[in-house]
N, C-alpha and C positions, 0 to 999 in steps of 0.2 A: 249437625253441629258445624260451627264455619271455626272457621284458624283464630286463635286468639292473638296473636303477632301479626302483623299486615308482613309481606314476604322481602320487601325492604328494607324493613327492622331484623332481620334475620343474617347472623354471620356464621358458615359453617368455616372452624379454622385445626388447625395441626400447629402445637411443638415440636419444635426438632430442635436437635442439635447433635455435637459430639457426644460423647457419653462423661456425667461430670458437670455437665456447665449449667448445672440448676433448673434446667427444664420440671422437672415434678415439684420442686420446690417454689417456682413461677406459679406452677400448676394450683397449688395448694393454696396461696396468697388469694391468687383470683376468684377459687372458691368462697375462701373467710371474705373477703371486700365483699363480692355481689351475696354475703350473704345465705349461699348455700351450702354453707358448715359455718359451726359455730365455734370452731376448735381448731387451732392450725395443726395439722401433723405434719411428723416431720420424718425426713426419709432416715436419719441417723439415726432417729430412736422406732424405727421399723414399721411407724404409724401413719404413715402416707396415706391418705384416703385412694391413692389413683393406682399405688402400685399395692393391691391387694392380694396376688397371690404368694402362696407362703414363702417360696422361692425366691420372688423382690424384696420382703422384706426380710428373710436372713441378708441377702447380698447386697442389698439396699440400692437395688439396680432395677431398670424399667424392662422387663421381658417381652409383656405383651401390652397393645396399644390400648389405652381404658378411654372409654368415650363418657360425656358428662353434659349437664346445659345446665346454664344459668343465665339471669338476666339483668340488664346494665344501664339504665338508663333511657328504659322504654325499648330496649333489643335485647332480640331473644340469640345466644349464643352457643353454639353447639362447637363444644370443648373435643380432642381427642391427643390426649400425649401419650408421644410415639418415644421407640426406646432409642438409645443413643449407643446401642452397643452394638456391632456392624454383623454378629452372628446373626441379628434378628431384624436386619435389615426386608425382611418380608414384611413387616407391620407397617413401618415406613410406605415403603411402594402403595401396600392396598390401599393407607390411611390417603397420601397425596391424588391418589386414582378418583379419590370422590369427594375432597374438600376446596374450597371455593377464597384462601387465602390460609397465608402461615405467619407464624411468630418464628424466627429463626433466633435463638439462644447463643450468643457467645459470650464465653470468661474473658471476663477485664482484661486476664492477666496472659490466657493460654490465646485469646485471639481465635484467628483461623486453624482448626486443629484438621487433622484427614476425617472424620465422619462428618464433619461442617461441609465439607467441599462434597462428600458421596450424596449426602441429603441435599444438598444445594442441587446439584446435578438433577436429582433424581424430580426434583421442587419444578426445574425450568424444563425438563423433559414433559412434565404436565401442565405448563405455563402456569403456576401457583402465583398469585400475587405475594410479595413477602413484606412483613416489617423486620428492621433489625432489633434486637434486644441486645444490648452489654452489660450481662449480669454481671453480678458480684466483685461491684465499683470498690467496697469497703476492703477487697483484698490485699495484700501485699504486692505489689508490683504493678498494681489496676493501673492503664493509660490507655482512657477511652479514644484518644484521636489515633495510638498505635494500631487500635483493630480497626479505625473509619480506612482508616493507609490499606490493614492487610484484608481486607473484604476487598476493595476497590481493587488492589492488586492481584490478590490472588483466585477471588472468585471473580475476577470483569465488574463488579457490579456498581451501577453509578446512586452511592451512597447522597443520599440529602438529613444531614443530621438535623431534628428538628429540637433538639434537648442537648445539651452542653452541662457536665457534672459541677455542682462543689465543692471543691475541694475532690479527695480520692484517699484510698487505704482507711487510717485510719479517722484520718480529721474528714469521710466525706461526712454532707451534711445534707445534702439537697441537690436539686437540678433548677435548673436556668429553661424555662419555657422560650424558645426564641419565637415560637406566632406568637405570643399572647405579649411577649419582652416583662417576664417575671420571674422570679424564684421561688421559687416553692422548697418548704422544709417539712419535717415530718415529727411527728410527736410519738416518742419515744414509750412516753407512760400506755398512750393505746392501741401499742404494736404497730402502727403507720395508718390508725384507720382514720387520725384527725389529722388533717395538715393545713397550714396557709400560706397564703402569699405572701410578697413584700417585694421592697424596689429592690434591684439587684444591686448587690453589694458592691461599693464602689471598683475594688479591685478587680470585678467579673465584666467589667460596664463594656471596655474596651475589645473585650473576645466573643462578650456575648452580641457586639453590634457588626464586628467582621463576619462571625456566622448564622447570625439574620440576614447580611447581605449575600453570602453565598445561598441559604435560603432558597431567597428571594429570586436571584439570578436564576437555579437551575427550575425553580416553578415556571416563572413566567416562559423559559425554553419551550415549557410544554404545551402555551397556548399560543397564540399569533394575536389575536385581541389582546390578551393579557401583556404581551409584549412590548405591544403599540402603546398603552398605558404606561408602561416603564418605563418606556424612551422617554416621555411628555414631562414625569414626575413621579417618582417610586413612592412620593404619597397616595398617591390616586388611588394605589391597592387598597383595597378591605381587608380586612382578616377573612373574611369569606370566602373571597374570590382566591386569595391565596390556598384556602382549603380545600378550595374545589379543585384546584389546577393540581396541587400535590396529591389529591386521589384518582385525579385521572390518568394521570402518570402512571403512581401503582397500580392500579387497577390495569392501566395497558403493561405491565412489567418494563413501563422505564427508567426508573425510579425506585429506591430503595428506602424509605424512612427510616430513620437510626434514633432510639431510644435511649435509655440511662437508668441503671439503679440498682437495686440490690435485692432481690425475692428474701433471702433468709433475712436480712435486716429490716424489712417490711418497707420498703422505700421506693417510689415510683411507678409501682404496679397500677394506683389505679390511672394514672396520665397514659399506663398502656395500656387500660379498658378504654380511657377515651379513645386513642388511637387505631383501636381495634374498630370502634364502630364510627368513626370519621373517614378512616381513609383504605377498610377492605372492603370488598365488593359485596353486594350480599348477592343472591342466585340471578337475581332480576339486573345484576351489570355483566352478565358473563355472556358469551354467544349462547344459542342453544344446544345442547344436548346432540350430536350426530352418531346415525346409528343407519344400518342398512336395515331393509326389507326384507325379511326372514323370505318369503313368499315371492321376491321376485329382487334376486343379492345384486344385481347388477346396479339397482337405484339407492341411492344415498337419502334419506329420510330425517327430519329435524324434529323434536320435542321443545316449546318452551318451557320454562318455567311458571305454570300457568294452574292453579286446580283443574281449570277447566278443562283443559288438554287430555286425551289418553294416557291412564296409568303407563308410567317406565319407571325404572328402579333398578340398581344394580347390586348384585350382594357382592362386600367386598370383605367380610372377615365371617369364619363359623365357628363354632365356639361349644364346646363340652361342657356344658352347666351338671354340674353333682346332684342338681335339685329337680331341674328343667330340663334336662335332656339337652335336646341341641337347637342352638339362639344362634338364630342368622344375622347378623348386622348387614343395614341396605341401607341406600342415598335413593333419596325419592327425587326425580327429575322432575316428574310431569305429573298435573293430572293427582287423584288422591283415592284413598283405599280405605274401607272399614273393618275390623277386627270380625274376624268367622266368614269374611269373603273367599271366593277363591282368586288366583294370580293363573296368568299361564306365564310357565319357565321355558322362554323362549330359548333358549341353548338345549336343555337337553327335549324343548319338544314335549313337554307334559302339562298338566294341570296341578296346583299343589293349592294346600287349602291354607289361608293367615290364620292361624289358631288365636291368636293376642297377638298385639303389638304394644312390645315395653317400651320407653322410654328409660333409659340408662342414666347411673349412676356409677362410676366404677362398677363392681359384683352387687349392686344396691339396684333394685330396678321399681318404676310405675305404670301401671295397666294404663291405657289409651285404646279410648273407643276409635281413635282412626288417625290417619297422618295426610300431611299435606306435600305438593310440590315444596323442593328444599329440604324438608326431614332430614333428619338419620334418627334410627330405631332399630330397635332389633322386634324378630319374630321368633314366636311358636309356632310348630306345625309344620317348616318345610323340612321334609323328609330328604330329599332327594336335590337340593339345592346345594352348588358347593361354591368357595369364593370364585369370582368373575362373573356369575350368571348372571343374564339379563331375567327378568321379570316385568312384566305388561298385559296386557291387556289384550284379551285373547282376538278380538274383534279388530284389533290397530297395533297389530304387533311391532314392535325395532328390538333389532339384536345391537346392544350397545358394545364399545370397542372393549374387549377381555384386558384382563392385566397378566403383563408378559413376569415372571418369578428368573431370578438365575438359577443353574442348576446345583446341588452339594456338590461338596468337594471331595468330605470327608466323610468315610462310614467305620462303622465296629459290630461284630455282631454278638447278638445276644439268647442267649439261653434257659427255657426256664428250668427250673429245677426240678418241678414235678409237674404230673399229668393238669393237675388244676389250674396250675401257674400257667400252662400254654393257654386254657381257655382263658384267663385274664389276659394273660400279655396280648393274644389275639385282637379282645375287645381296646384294650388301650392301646394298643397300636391304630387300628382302624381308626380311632376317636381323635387321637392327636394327627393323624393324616390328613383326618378331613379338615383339622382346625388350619393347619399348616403346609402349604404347599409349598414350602423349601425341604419339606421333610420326609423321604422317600425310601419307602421298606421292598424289599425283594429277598425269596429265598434261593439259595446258593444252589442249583439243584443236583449238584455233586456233593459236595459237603452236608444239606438238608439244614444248612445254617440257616436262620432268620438277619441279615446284612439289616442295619438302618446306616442311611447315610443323612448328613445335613450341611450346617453350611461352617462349620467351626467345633474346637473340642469344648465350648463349654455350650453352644445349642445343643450338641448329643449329652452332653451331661444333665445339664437341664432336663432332655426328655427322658431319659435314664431314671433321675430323680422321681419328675412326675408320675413316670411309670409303677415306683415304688410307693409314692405318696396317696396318689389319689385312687389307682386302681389297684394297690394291696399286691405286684406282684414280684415275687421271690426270682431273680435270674442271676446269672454268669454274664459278665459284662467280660467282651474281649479287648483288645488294645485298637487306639485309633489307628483306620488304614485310610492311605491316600486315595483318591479315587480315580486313579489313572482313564486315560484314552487311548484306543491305538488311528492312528489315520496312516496314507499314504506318501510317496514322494512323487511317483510315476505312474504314468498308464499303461494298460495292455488290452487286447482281447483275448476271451477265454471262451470254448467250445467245454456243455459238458452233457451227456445225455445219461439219463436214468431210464433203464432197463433191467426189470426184475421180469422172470418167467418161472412159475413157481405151481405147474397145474394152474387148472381156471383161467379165470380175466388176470392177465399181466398188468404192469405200468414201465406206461412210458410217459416220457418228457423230456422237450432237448430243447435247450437253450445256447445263444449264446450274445456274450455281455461284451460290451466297451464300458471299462472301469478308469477312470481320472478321479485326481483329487478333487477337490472344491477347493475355495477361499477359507480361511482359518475362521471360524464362527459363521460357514454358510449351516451347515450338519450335513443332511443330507438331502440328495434329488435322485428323483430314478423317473426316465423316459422312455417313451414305449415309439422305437422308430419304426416297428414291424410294417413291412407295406405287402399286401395282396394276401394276407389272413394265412402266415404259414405256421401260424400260433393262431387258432378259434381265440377271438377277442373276449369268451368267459373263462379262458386261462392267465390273462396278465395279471389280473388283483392276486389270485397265486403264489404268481414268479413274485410279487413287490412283496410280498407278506415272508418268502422263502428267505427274501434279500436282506430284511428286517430284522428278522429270528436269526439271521447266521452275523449280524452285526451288534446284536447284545452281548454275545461273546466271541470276539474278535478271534479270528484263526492266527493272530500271534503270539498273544500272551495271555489269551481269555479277558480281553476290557473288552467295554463298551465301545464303537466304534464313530469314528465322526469323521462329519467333513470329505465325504465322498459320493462321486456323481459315478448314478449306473446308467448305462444305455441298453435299454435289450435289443440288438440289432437285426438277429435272425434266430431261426429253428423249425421243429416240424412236430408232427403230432399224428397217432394214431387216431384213426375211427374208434377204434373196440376199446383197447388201452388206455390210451392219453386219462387223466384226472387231475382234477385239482390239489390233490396230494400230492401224484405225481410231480405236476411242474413246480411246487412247491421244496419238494426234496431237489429238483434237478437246478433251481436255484439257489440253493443252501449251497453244494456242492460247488454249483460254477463260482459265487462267489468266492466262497471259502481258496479254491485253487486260483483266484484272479489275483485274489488281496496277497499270499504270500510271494506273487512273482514284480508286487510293484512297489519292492524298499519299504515294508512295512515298519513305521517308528511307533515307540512311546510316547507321550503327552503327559505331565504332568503338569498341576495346579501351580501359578506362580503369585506369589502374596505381594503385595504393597505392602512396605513397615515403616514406621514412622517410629522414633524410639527417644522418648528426651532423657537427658542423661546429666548430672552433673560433668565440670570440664575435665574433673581426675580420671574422672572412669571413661571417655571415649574414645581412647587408645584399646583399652579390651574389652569393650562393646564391638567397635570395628572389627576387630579383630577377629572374634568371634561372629562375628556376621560372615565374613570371609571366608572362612573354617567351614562352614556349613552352606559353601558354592554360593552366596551372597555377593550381590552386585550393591556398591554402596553408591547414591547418585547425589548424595549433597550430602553439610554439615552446615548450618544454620544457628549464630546464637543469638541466642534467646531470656533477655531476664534472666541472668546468672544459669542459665542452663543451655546443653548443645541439644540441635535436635538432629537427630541421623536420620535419613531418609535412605530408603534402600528399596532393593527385591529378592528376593529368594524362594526358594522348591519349598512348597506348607511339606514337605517328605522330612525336612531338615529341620523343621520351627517347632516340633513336638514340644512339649517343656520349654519353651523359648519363655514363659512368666517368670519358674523357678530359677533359670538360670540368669536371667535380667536381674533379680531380688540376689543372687549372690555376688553378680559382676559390680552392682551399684550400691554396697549393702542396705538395701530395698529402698535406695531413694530414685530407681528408677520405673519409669512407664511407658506403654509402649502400645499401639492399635495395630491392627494386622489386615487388611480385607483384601480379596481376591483379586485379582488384576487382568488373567491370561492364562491360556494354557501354552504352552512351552514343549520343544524337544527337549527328551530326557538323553543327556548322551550318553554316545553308545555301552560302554564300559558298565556302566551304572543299569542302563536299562538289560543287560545281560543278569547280573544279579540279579533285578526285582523278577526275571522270567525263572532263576532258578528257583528262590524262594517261594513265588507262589505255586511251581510244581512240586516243591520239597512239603507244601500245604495239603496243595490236592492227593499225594500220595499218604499221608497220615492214614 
C-alpha cells in the first residue's frame, strides 16, 4: 500500500503557549473547519475533544500533550497541543523533539506572558520554525501591535505581520489579508465557517498599505533576486514570489509570520490553516535526520525523509492506555514500516515486535496497516521501549539524538494503606513512570518510605489523583518537600583503605581520591589517573559505582549530591583479598570522609515568578515576596495591572496560590517555573539538617 498524501503535502506541527491563551480552544476550531468533528467543544464546559483526561476536564487545563490529523486543502496535518502549564513542561520538550513547525499562541491582551518565553526557548533550542497567533482579539484590552512590540522585544524575534485586525474588543469584526490586500469578515450565524471578502474599509486603507510595505520590505531581505526586483519597481512582485520568500524565511527561522483572531469567537482560524500549509515546512524542507552509528559511535550518519530509505523513528511519549496497555508515540524519519513487523530498539539493543499502529485521535484511535517517512503514530506491542529511543532497522541502524528532561524539584511521600493497595500503588507507579520522565520515585531506605518527586505541587497532585483514579489506590499522601542538593566549596585529598580480617579470605581496598568542585550544572565526573596498575584496572568501575552510591545520600545532610569532580590518584591492592566490593566500600568511605573536609553547602530550588496583580495590592504582594527571602527584579504595568517579576527558594512558595487569592482578593495570577539551584544560607541550611534528623529519628 503506497502513502496517500505525497510527503510534501504533509505538516507535522505543535501548539504552544502560556497556559490560558486559547491554545485547545484554537485546537478545537481547527478540528470543526477541517471537518474532523462535527461539534465544537469547549474547554469551560469540560468537553474539549483534545483535553480528554478526566483531570483536564475538571481543571479545564491541558495536562498531557493529545496528538490529532486532519486535512486542509489537499494536506495532511498532524496536530499535537502541548499543555501551557510549566509543571508539565515534559510534554512540550518531547512534543518540539519530533515536530517539524509551531503555532505559538499569544492573548491579545496578556502578550508575552513567562511560559511564552520557556516554550519559545525550548521551540528554538530545536530550531522549530514558528507562526505567531494573537488570540483572543475580541477581548478587553486586545492590541495586536502591543504583542508584535512585545515578541520582538522580548523574545528577539523578527516579527512580519501578515494580517492586521478590525477593529478589536468588542467591535472586532475581521482581519485585513495584507498579501492578498483584503478584508475578510466572518459570519456569525455559521460559527465562522462562511466568510467573505471585500475592499478594505476606507478607514483600514492607510495602515493596511504601511504594513504591506513593511511586509514587503522584510520578504524581499530574504532573497537577493527578489530584492533586485524591488529596487526596479515593488510591482514587479507577484503574490507568489512574495509567498515563497516569506516561507523561506520561516522555514530557515528568520522570520516570524503573525496572525489575528479570535479561536472562541470562531474568526481567523481557517487564514491560519492556510498559513499553516503555505509557509511551514513539511519533512522534505528540513535537513535530514542526524544520528550516529550504533556499531561504529565515532561516525555521524544521515536518514532522509524518504520511504525508500532505512526505517528510523524516534519514540517520544509512552502512554498507559486502560484498554490497550502501553501506546508508544513515535515520529517516523526514514524509510516505512508495516503493522506485525518487527523494529530493532537501537538504545536499549533489542528486538521489539509493532503489534498495530494507531493513528490518533485525542483517547480516539484508527488501526493502520503501516506508516510512512514523516508520520506520527502510536504503537502496540513495544514492551520495553521508553520516551527518547531510537527505533530502525536492524540491518542500518542510527541511534538518533535522545531528549535531555530537567530534573524534579519537588517530592512527597506516599503510603498505602493496606497490603493490596501497595500492589496497586506499585503497578501505578511504574505505569505513570514510564509515561513520564519528569516523574521520579525512590524508596527512602531508612524510613521504607515510597518518596515521589516531580516538577511542581500540582504535577504531584495530578499524579496523586491519577493514582486514586485510574488505578483504585487507597494511600496517605505526606506534605510537599523541597528536593535539596548538597555540593562543595573546596578541594582536598583523601587516603582511605578498607580492611576487614574476619577468618577466611579478608577484604581489602585502598584508595585515594582528589575531590573539587565542578561548575554549577556540570553534576558529576570521576577520572581514573592511576599509572603503572597500582589499582588492577577490573577494580575502577568499583571505586566509580562506590563514589555514586555514597553521592545519592550526601554525607552532609543525606541529599543527593551534584556538581563534583573525583580523581582516583593512587592506591594498592591485594592478590588474595582486594574485591570488587571491597574497593567499592573503600570508596564509599573515602568519598564520604573527602566531602565533609571541602565546606560542604546546601542547594536549594530557586523559582522564576512572574505575578500580575491589580495596582492596590503590589505593595503586599511585594512585600510578601520579601518575607519569604524573595528577590523582587522588576515591576512592569500593564493594562491596568502591575506585573512583579521576581525569585525566590520553591522551600518558601508552598501555598503561594492561596495566599495570592487572599493578598488580591482572588484578582490575582501568578506562574512559577524553576530557574537554578542556589546556596541555601547558612542559618537556614542548619535547620533543614536538624529537621530532617528530627525525621529520621521518628
Amino acid at each position: 500500500m503506497s502513502r496517500l498524501i505525497e510527503l510534501s503535502k504533509l505538516r507535522n506541527i505543535g501548539i504552544m503557549a502560556h497556559i490560558d491563551a486559547g491554545k485547545t480552544t484554537l485546537t478545537e476550531r481547527i478540528l470543526f473547519y477541517t471537518e474532523r468533528t462535527h461539534k465544537i467543544g469547549e474547554v469551560h464546559d469540560g468537553k474539549a475533544q483534545m483535553d480528554w483526561m478526566k483531570q483536564e476536564q475538571e481543571r479545564g487545563i491541558t495536562i498531557t500533550s493529545a496528538a490529532t490529523t486532519c486535512y486542509w486543502k489537499a494536506h495532511k496535518i498532524n496536530i499535537i497541543d502541548t499543555p501551557g502549564h510549566v509543571d508539565f513542561t515534559v510534554e512540550v520538550e518531547r512534543s518540539l523533539r519530533v515536530l517539524d513547525g509551531a503555532i505559538a499562541v499569544f492573548c491579545a491582551v496578556g502578550g508575552v506572558e513567562p511560559q511564552s518565553e520557556t516554550v519559545w526557548r525550548q521551540s528554538d533550542k530545536y530550531q522549530v520554525p514558528k507562526l505567531a497567533f494573537i488570540n483572543k482579539m475580541d477581548r478587553v484590552g486586545a492590541d495586536f501591535f502591543a504583542v508584535i512590540k512585545s515578541i520582538e522585544h522580548e523574545l528577539g524575534a523578527n516579527v512580519i505581520p501578515l494580517q492586521i485586525p478590525i477593529g478589536s474588543e468588542n467591535d472586532f469584526r475581521g482581519i485585513i489579508d495584507l498579501v492578498e490586500m483584503k478584508a475578510y469578515f466572518y459570519d456569525v450565524e455559521s460559527m465562522g465557517k462562511d466568510f467573505h471578502s471585500e475592499e478594505i474599509p476606507e478607514e483600514y486603507k492607510q495602515t493596511a498599505k504601511d504594513y504591506h510595505q513593511i511586509m514587503v520590505e522584510k520578504a524581499v531581505e530574504l532573497d537577493d533576486s527578489l530584492m533586485e526586483q524591488y529596487l526596479e519597481s515593488v510591482e514587479k512582485i507577484s503574490k507568489e514570489q512574495l509567498i515563497g520568500a516569506i516561507r523561506k524565511g520561516t522555514i530557515a527561522n528568520k522570520i516570524i509570520p503573525a496572525l489575528c483572531g479570535s479561536a472562541f469567537r470562531n474568526k481567523g482560524v481557517q487564514k491560519l490553516l492556510d498559513a499553516v500549509t503555505l509557509y511551514l515546512p513539511s519533512p522534505l524542507d528540513l535537513p535530514p535526520a542526524q544520528g550516529i552509528d550504533p556499531r561504529n559511535p565515532e561516525q555521524t550518519i544521515q536518514r532522509k525523509a524518504d520511504d525508500n530509505e532505512p526505517f528510523s523513528a524516534l519514540a517520544f511519549k509512552v502512554q498507559a492506555d486502560p484498554h490497550m496497555g502501553k501506546l508508544v508515540y513515535f515520529r517516523v524519519y526514514s524509510g516505512s514500516i508495516n503493522a506485525g513487523s518487527y523494529v530493532f530498539n537501537v538504545t536499549k539493543d533489542r528486538k521489539e515486535r509493532l503489534g498495530r499502529i494507531l493513528q490518533m485521535h485525542a483517547n480516539q484511535r484508527e488501526n493502520r496497516e503501516n506508516i510512512y517517512a514523516g508520520d506520527i503514530a502510536a504503537a502496540i506491542g513495544f514492551d520495553h521501549t521508553s520516551t527518547g529511543d531510537t527505533l530502525a532497522s536492524e540491518d542500518n541502524p542510527i541511534l538518533l539524538e535522545a531528549i535531555e528532561f530537567p530534573a524534579p524539584v519537588m517530592s512527597i511521600s506516599i503510603k498505602p494503606q493496606s497490603r493490596p493497595d501497595q500492589d496497586k500503588l506499585d503497578k501505578g507507579l511504574m505505569r505513570l513512570a514510564e509515561e513520564d520522565p519528569t516523574f521520579i520515585i525512590h524508596t527512602d531506605r531508612e524510613t521504607k518510605e515510597v518518596i515521589i518527586s516531580g516538577m511542581g505541587e500540582l504535577h504531584l497532585e495530578i499524579i496523586v489523583d491519577r493514582l486514586k483514579q485510574e488505578f483504585n489506590v487507597v494511600a496517605d499522601v505526606g506534605q510537599p518537600k523541597v528536593a535539596y542538593k548538597e555540593t562543595i566549596l573546596n578541594s582536598t585529598t583523601q587516603e582511605y583503605k578498607h580492611v576487614k580480617q574476619s577468618g577466611g579470605r579478608g577484604q581489602y581496598g585502598h584508595v585515594v581520591f582528589e575531590i573539587s568542585p565542578a561548575n554549577p550544572g556540570e553534576g558529576f565526573e570521576f577520572e581514573n589517573s592511576i599509572k603503572g596498575g597500582s589499582i588492577p584496572r577490573e577494580y575502577i568501575p568499583a571505586v566509580e559505582k562506590g563514589v555514586i552510591e555514597a553521592m545519592l545520600k550526601g554525607a552532609y545532610a543525606g541529599y543527593p549530591v551534584v556538581d563534583v569532580k573525583v580523581n582516583l590518584i593512587d592506591g594498592s591492592s591485594h592478590d588474595v583479598d582486594s574485591s570488587e566490593i571491597a574497593f567499592k566500600l573503600a570508596a564509599i568511605e573515602c568519598f564520604k570522609q573527602a566531602f565533609r573536609k571541602c565546606s560542604p553547602i546546601l542547594l536549594e530550588p530557586e523559582m522564576s515568578l512572574e505575578t500580575t496583580v491589580p495596582e492596590e495590592n503590589v505593595g503586599n504582594v511585594v512585600g510578601y515576596i520579601c518575607s519569604r527571602r524573595g528577590k523582587v527584579l522588576g515591576i512592569e504595568a500593564r493594562t491596568g495591572q502591575q506585573i512583579i517579576s521576581a525569585q525566590a527558594p520553591l522551600s518558601e512558595m508552598f501555598g503561594y496560590a492561596s495566599t495570592l487569592r487572599s493578598l488580591s482578593s482572588g484578582r490575582g495570577i501568578y506562574s512559577m517555573h524553576f530557574e537554578k539551584y542556589v546556596e541555601v544560607p547558612f542559618e537556614i541550611s542548619e535547620k533543614i539538617i536538624e529537621e530532617k534528623q528530627k525525621d529520621q529519628n521518628k
